[in-house]
C-alpha positions as CSV (number, residue, x, y, z in Angstrom):
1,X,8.1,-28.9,4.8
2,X,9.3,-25.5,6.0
3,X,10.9,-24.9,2.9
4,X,7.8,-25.6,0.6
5,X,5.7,-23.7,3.2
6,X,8.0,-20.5,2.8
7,X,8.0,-20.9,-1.0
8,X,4.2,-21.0,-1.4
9,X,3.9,-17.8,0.9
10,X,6.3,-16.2,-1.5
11,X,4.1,-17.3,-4.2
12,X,1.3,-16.2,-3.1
13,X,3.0,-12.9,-2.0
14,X,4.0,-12.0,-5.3
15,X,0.8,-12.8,-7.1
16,X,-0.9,-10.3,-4.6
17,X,1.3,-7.6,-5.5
18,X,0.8,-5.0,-8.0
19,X,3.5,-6.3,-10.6
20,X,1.1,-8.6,-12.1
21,X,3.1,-11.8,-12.1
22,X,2.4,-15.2,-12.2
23,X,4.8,-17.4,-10.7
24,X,5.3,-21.2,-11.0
25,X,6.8,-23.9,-9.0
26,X,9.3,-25.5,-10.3
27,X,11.3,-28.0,-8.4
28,X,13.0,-26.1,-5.9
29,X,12.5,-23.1,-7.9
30,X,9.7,-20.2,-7.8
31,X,9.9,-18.6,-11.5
32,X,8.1,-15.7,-12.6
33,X,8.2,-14.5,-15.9
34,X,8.5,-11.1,-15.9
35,X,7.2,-9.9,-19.0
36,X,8.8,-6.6,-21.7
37,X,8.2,-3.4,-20.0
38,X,5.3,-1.7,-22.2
39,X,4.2,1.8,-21.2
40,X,1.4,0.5,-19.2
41,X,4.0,-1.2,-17.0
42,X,6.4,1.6,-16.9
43,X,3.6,4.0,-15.9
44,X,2.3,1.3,-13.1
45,X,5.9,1.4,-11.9
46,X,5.9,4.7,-11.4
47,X,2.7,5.2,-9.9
48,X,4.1,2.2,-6.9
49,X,7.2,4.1,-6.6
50,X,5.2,7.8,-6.2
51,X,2.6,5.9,-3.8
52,X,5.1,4.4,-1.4
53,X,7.4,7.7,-1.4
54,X,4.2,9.6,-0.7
55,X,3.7,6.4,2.5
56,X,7.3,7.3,3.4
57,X,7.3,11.1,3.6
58,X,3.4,11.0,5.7
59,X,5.4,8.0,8.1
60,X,8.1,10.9,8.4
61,X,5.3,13.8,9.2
62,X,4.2,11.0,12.1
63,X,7.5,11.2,13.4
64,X,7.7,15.0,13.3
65,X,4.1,15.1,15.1
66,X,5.5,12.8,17.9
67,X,9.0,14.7,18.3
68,X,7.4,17.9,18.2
69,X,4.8,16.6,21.0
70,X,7.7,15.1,23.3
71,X,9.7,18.4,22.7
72,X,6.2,20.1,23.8
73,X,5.6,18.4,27.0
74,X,9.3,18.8,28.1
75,X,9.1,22.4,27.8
76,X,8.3,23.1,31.0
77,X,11.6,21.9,32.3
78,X,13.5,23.6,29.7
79,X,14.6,26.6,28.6
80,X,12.6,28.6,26.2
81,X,15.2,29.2,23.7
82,X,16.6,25.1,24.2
83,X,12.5,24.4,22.9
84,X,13.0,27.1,20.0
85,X,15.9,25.2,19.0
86,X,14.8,21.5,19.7
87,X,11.7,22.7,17.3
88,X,13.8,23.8,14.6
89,X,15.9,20.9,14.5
90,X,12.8,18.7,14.5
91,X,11.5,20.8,11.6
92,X,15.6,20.8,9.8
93,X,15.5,16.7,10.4
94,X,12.3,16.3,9.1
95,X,13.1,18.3,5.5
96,X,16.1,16.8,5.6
97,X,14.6,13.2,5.4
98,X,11.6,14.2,2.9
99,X,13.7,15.9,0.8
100,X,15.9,12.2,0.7
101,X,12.1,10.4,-0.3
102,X,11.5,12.6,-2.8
103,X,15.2,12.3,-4.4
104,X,14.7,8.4,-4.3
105,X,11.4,8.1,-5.9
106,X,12.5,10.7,-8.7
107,X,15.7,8.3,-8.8
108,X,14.0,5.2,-9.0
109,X,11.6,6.6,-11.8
110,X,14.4,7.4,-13.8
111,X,15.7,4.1,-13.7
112,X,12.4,2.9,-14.2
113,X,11.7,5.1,-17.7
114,X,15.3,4.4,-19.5
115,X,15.0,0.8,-18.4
């Protein structure tokens, strides 16, 4: 029961999701065809891709927003210059990690084009 359970939320999953796939039962077995990649689908691709890098990098500002906060309320019990330099690492961290989003999604869109 579990098992049939799991597979129908899978199903239903994937037909929600922008891929456009219609999967079947079959047996034990959830198939999808996944049909040749056409322009249209490559472009779709990419546009999923661009949209959840663009997800990652704002979840990233968040955590900036919050780091920089915490690092503004404990600057009262810290030196000025030990803020400066919390700040700027917060700032380093946070290019650091957009920077890595932004190499992914143009990664995964290159896969994606010569597929």
């Amino acid at each position: 029961f579990f098992f049939l359970q799991t597979v129908k939320e899978l199903e239903k999953a994937i037909v929600s999701s922008p891929l456009g796939l219609n999967p079947k039962l079959d047996g034990q077995r959830l198939v999808a065809s996944i049909p040749a990649l056409t322009k249209e689908h490559i472009q779709a691709m990419c546009k999923i891709v661009t949209k959840s890098s663009e997800v990652v990098k704002q979840s990233i500002r968040r955590a900036r927003q919050k780091a920089l906060e915490t690092v503004k309320k404990a600057g009262s019990s810290l030196p000025k210059d030990e803020v400066k330099r919390l700040e700027k690492e917060v700032e380093e961290l946070t290019k650091k990690f957009v920077k890595s989003a932004e190499d992914m999604c143009k990664s995964k869109e290159k896969e994606i084009t010569q597929a």
